[in-house]
Backbone as CSV, one residue per row, in Angstrom:
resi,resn,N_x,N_y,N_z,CA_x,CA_y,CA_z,C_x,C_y,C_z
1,UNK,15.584,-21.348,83.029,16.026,-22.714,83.122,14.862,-23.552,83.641
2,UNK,14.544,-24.854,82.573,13.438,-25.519,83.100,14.441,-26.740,83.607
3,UNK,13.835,-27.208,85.094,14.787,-28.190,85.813,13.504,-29.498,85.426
4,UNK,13.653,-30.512,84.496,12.558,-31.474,84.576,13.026,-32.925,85.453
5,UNK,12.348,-33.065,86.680,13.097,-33.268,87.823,12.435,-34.658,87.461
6,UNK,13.292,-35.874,87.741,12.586,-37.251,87.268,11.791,-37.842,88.272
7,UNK,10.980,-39.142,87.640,10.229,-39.713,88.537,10.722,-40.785,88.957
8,UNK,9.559,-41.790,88.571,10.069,-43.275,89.388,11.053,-44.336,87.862
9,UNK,11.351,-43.855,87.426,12.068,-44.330,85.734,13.565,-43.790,85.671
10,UNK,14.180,-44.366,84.710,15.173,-43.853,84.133,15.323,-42.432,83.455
11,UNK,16.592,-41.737,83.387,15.904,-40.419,82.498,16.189,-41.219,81.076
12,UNK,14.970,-40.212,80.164,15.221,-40.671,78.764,15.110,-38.887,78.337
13,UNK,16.159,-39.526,76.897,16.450,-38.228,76.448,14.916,-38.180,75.269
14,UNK,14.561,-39.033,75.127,12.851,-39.027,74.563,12.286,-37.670,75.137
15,UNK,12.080,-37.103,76.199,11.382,-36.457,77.282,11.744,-35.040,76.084
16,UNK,13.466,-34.924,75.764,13.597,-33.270,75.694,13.584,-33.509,73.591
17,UNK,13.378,-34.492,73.181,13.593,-34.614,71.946,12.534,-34.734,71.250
18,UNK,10.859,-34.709,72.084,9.880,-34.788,71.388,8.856,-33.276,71.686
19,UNK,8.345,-33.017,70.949,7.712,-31.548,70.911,6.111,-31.591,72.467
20,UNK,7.230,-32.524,73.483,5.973,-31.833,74.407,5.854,-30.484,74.992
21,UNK,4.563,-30.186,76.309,4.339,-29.106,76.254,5.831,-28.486,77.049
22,UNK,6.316,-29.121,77.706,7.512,-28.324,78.110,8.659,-28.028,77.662
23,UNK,8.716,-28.922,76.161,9.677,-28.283,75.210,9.459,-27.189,74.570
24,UNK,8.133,-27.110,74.234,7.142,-25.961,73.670,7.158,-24.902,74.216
25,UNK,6.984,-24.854,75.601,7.281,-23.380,76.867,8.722,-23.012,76.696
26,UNK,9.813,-24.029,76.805,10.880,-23.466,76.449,11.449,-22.763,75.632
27,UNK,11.104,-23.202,74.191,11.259,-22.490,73.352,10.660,-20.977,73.310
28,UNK,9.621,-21.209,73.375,8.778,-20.022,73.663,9.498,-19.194,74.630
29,UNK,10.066,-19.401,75.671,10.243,-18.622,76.334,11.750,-18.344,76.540
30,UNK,12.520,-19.345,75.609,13.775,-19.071,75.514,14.691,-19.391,76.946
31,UNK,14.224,-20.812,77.491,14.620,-21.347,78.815,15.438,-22.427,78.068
32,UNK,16.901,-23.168,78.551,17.295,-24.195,78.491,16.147,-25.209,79.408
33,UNK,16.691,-26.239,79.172,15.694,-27.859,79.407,16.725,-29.009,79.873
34,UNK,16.775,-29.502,81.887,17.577,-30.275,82.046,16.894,-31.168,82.541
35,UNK,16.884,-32.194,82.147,16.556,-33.222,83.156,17.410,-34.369,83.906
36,UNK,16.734,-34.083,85.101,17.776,-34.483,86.573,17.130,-35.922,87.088
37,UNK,17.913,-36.837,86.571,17.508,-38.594,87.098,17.468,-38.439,88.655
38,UNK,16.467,-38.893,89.315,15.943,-39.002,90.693,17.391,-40.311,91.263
39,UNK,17.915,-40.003,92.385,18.985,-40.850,92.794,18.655,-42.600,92.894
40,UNK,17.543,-42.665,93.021,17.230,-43.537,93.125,16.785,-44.397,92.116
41,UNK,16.498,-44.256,91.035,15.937,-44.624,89.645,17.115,-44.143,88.626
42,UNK,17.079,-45.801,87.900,17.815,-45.132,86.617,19.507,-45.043,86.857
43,UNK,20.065,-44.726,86.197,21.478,-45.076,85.908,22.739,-44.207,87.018
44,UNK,21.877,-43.632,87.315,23.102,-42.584,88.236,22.982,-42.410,89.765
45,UNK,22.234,-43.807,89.920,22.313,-44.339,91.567,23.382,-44.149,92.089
46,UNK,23.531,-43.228,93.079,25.111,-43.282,94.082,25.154,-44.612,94.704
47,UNK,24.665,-45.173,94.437,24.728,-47.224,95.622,24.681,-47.915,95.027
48,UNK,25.664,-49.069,95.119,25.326,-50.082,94.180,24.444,-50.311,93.943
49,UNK,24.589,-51.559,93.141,22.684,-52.231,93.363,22.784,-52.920,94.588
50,UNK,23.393,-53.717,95.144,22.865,-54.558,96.111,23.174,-53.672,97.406
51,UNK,23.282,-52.642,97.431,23.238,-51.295,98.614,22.068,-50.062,98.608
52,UNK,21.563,-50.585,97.107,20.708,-49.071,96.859,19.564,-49.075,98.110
53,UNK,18.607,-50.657,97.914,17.683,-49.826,99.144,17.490,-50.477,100.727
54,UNK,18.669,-50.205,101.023,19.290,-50.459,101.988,18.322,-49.985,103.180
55,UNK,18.356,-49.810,104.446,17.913,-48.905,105.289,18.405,-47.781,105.471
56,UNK,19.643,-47.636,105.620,20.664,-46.653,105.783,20.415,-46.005,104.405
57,UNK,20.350,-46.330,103.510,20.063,-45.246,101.692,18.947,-45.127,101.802
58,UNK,17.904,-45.659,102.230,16.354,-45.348,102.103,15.945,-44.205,102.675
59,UNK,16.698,-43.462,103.725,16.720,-42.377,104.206,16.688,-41.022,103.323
60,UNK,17.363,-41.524,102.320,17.405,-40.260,101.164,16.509,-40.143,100.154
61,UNK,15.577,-41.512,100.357,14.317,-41.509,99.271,13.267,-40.609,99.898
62,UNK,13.491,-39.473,99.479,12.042,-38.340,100.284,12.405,-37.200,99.332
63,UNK,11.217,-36.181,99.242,11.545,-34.985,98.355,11.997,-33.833,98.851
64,UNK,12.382,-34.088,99.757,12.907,-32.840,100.459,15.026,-33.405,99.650
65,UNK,14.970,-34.810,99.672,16.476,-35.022,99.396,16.528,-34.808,97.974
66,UNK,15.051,-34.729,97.570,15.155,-34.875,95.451,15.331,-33.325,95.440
67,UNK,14.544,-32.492,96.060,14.811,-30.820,96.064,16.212,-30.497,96.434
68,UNK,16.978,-31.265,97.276,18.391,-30.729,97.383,18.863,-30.903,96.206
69,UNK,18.800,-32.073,95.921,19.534,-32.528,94.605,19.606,-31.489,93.488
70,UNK,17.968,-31.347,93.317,17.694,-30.590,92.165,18.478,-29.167,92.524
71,UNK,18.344,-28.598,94.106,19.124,-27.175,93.971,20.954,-27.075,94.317
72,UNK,21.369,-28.679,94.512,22.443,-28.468,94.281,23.009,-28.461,92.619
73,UNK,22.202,-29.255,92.053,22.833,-28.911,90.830,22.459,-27.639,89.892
74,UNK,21.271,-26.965,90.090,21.033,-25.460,89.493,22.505,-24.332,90.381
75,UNK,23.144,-24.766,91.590,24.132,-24.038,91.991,25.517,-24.363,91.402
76,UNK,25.513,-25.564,91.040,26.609,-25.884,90.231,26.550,-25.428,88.885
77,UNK,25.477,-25.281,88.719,25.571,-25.198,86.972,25.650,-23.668,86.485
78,UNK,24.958,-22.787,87.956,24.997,-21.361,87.195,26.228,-20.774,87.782
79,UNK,26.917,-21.383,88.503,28.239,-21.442,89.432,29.222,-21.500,88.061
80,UNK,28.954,-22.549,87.400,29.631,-22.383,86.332,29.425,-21.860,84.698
81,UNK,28.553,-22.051,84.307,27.870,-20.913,83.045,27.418,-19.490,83.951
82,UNK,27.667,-19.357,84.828,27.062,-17.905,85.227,25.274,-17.649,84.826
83,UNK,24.811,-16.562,85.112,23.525,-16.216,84.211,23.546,-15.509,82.981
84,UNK,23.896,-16.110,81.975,24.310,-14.833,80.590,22.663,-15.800,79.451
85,UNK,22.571,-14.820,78.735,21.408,-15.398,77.787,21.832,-17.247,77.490
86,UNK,20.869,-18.193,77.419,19.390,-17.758,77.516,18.809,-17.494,78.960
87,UNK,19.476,-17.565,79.924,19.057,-17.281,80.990,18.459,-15.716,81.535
88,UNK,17.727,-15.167,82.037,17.414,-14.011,82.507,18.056,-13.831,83.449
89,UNK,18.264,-12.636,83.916,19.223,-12.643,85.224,18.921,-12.630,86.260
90,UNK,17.354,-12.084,86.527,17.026,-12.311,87.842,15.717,-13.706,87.875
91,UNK,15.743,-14.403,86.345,14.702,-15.384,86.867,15.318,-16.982,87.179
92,UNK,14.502,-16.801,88.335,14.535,-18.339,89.421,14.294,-19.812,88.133
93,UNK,15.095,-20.956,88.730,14.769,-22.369,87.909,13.391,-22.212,88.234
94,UNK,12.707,-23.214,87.159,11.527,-23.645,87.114,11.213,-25.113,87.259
95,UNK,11.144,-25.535,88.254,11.573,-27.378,88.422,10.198,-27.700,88.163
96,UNK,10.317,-29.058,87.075,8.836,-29.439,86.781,9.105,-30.716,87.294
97,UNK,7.637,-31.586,87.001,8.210,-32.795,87.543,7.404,-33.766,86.235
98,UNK,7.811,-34.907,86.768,6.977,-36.173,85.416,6.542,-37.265,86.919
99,UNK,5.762,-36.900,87.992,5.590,-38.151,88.532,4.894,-39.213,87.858
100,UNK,4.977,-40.597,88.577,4.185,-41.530,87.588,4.867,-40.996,86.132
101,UNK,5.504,-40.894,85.284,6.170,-40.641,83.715,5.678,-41.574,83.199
102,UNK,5.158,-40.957,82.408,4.860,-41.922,81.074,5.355,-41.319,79.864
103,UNK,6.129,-42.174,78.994,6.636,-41.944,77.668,5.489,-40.898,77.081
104,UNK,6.569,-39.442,76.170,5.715,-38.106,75.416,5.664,-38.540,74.118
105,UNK,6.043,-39.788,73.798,5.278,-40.115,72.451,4.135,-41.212,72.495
């Protein structure tokens, strides 16, 4: 499982629909491909807008809160698909990142 963990942008499904190199490893290696919108960027802000950067929410802008994120949802997800192909059974997510992202076409 490749976790492609977002940056400072929206997620775009551009990222898993164009032949970059981490679609390329996947295949190759027979990994699914998720990418996880950063809480703060992009459409799946837990705060409104006029709450998002609050003082009290700004607290959660750090990567130690983007790494929870990212490993609460690899626990939800194999919590529920289990590890059965394409997954290996004893191999760990692979969280990549796009800081600074710039569009793969």
């Amino acid at each position: 499982m490749f976790l492609l963990l977002g940056g400072e942008g929206p997620a775009s499904c551009l990222w898993l629909e164009h032949a970059t190199a981490i679609m390329k490893y996947a295949e190759t290696y027979g990994a699914a491909v998720y990418q996880l919108e950063h809480r703060f960027y992009g459409v799946s802000q837990p705060f409104n807008s006029t709450t998002a950067l609050s003082v009290e929410n700004l607290v959660f802008l750090n990567s130690r809160q983007a790494i929870s994120d990212a490993a609460g949802f690899t626990n939800a997800h194999i919590k529920k698909v289990g590890r059965r192909p394409p997954y290996a059974l004893h191999a760990p997510p692979i969280p990549l990142t796009q800081c600074y992202p710039t569009p793969p076409w």
